[in-house]
N, C-alpha and C positions, 0 to 999 in steps of 0.2 A: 071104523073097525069096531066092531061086537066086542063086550067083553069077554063071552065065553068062545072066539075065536078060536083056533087051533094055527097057531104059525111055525111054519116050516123053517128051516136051517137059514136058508136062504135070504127070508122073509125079516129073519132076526137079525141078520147081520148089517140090513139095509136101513136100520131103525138107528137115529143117531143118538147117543147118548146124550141128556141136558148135562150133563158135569162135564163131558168135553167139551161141549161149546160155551158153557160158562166161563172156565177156565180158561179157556180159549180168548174168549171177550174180555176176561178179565184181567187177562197178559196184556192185551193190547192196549189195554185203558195202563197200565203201568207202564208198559214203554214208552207211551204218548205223553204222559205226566213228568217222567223221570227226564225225558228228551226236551219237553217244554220248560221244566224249570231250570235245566241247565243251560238251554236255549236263554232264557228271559235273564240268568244270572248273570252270562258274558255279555249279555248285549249293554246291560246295568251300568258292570261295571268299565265297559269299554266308553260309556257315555259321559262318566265322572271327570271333568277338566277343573283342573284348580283356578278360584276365580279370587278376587280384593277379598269379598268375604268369605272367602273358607273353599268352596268348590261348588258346581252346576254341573245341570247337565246339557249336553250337548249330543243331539243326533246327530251321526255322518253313515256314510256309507260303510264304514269300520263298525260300527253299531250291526247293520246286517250281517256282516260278514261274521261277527262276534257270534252273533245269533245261531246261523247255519252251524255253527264248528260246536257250540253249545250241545244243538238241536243233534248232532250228528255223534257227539261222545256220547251223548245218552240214546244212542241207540245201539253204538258199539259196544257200550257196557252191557247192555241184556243180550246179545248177539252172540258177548264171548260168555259173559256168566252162564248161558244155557248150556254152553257145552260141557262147563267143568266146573269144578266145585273149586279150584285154585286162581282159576282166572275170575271165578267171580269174588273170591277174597282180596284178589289185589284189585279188580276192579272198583270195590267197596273202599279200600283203603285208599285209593286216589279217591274219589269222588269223596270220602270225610278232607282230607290233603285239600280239595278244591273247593267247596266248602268253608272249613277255616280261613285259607285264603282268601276267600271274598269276603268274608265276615271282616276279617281284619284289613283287610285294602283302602277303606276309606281312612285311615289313620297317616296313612301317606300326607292329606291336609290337615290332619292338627297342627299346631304351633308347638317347636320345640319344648315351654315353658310349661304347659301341659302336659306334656307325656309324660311324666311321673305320677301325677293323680289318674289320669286313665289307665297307667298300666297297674295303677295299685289295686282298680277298681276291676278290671279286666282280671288280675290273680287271683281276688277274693270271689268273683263270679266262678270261674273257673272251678277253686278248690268246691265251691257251695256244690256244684254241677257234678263234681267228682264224686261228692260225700254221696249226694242223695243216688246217683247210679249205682254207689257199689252198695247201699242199702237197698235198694230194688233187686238186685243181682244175687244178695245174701236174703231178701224176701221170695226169691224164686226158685233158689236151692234149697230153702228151709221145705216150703210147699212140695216140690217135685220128692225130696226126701220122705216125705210125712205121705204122701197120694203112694207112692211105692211103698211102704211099712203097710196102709192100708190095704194095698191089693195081694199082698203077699198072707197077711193073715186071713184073706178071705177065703183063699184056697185053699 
């Protein structure tokens, strides 16, 4: 096509935007990701058997199946999130809920005598994780406050 072409109604409509198909490729790469790491996180932790020293892992065919339901929630999450802005709220909040869960799963094989030092260790991670978010959180209402002060005097 010439630059100094002339194109008709027709002509334009048939011309595919690159920001849809970006967007497009770039949904899919997030479903794909979100579906594989929940995928790969139940297979994990369906693998974990407690052994003499502590726990191993073990493949079985509950490993695949773990996988599939994994692989399968992280595509129900983007499926229902796209429709609504409520179901992708609570979709988010189970998937942190599953998340923590797994995080916290291997605890199952500690030894009773430990669990006070790790859960002491696990609070103070915790409160540290909490501090510095709600400083990121109060760094990004200070900015968006200050960026609006600025476009307001500009006018």
């Amino acid at each position: 096509m010439k630059t100094n072409e002339i194109l008709t109604q027709a002509e334009v409509a048939v011309i595919p935007h690159p920001e849809a198909a970006l967007n497009r490729d770039f949904f899919k790469i997030v479903v794909g990701s979100t579906s594989l790491g929940l995928g790969c996180m139940a297979a994990t932790i369906e693998t974990l058997r407690r052994d003499v020293g502590g726990f191993k892992f073990q493949v079985s065919a509950g490993t695949f199946a773990a996988f599939a339901v994994g692989w399968a929630a992280g595509l129900l999450y983007w499926k229902f999130a796209a429709r609504s802005r409520l179901a992708a709220r609570v979709g988010a909040a189970l998937l942190l809920m599953a998340g923590v869960g797994a995080f916290l799963s291997p605890l199952r094989f500690v030894p009773a005598d430990k669990m006070a030092e790790i859960s002491i260790g696990l609070g103070t991670a915790a409160c540290a994780i909490s501090i510095g978010a709600f400083l990121l959180w109060r760094l990004k209402r200070f900015f968006d406050a200050d960026t609006a002060a600025l476009g307001t005097k500009g006018n």
